[in-house]
C-alpha positions in Angstrom: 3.1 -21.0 -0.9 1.0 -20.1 -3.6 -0.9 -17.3 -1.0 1.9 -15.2 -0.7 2.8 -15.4 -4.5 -0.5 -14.5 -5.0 -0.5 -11.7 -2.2 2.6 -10.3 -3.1 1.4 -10.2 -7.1 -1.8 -8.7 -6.3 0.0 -5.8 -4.2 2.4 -5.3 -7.0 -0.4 -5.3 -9.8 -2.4 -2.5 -7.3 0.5 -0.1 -7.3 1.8 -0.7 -10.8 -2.1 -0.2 -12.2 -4.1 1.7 -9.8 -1.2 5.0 -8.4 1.1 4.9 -11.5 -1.4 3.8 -14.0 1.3 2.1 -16.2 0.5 -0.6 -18.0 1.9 -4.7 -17.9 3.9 -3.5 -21.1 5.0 -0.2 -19.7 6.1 -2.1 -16.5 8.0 -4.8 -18.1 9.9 -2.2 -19.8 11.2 -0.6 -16.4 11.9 -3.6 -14.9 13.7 -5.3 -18.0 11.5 -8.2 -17.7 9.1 -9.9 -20.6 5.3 -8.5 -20.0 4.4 -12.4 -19.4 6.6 -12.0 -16.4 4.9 -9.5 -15.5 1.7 -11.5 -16.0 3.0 -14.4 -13.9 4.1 -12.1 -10.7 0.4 -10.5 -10.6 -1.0 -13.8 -11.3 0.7 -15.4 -8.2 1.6 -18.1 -10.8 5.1 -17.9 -10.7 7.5 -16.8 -7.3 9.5 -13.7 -7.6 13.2 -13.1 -5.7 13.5 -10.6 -2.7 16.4 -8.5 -5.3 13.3 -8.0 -7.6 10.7 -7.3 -5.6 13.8 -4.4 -4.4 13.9 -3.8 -8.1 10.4 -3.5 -8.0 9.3 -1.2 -5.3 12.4 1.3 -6.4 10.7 1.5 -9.5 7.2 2.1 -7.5 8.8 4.5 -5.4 7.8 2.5 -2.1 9.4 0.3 0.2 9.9 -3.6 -0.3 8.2 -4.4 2.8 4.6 -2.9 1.6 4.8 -5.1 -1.5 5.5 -7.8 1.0 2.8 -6.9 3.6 0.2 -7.2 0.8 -3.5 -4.8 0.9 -5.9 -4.0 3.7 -9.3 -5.5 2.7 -11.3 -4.3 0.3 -13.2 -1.7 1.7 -10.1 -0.4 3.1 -8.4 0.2 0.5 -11.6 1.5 -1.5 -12.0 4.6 1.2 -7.5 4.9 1.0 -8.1 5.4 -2.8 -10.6 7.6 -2.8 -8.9 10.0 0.1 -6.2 9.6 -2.8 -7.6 10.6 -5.7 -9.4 13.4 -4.0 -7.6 16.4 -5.2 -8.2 18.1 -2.2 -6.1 16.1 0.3 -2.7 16.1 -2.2 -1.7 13.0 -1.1 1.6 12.1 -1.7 2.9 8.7 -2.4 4.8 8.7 0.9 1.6 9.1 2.6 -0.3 6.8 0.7 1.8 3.9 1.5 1.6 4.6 5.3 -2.5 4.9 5.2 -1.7 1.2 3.2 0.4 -0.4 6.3 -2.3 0.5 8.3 -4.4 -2.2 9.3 -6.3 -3.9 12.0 -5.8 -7.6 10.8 -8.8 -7.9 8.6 -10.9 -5.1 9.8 -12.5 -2.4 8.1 -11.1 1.0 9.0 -13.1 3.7 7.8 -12.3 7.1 5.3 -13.1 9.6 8.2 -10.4 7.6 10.6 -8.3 7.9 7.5 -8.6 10.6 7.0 -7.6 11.5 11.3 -4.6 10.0 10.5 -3.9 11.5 7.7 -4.2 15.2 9.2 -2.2 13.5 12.2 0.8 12.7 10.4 0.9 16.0 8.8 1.1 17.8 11.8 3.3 15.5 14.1 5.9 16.3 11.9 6.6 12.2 11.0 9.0 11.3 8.7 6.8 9.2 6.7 10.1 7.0 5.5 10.6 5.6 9.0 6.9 6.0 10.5 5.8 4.3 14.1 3.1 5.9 15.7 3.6 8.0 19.0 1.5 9.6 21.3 -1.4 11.2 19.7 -1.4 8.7 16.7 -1.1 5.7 19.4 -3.8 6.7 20.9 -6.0 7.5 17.5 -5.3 4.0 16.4 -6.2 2.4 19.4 -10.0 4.1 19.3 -9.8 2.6 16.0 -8.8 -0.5 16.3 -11.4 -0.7 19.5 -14.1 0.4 17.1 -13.4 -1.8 14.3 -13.5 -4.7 16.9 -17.1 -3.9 17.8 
């Protein structure tokens, strides 16, 4: 059990610290929890309740089931972030957390096919709350997935 705690901590600690920048202190404070809570959760030391990870993700401005689906892998998530922080893509949270859900079991999926789907789901006109691939963006993912699988 202690994996998920751990998974579920570690995805909370990414979007807390990495797209809002606030800090354990600043977060606590939201959430009307102690910062050693706070601690704890990202730790994957102590369990946390389904109503506060809802708390939580209201707060983050994302849905409960990314905190629960956890983080691509590494390099993933190091070419989402910088498609993020890249001023000239204006990602919006929304969009970010799709790019996030996106995943190949533990593949590597590379910025440039991030980037395909990013320009994809901005012109399929997607609602981004409710996103499931169709046509074209089936079809993207599936090249990916093939090539990741290589």
């Amino acid at each position: 059990m202690r994996r998920i705690e751990r998974l579920v901590g570690k995805t909370i600690q990414f979007w807390r610290k990495n797209i809002f920048g606030l800090t354990g202190e600043e977060f606590a404070e939201k959430l009307g929890v102690s910062k050693g809570y706070i601690s704890k959760v990202e730790s994957g030391y102590t369990g946390i309740s389904l109503s506060k990870i809802e708390q939580i993700a209201k707060i983050l401005k994302i849905s409960p089931l990314t905190i629960l689906s956890g983080l691509p892998v590494k390099e993933s998530l190091d070419a989402i972030l910088r498609i993020y922080r890249n001023p000239k893509y204006e990602v919006t949270i929304k969009e970010l957390e799709t790019l996030v859900n996106i995943r190949f079991r533990d593949k590597v999926i590379k910025e440039e096919h991030y980037l395909q789907i990013l320009k994809m789901l901005r012109s399929s006109n997607s609602n981004l709350n409710s996103y499931r691939p169709k046509n074209e963006i089936d079809i993207l993912l599936l090249d990916i997935e093939e090539e990741v699988n290589q």
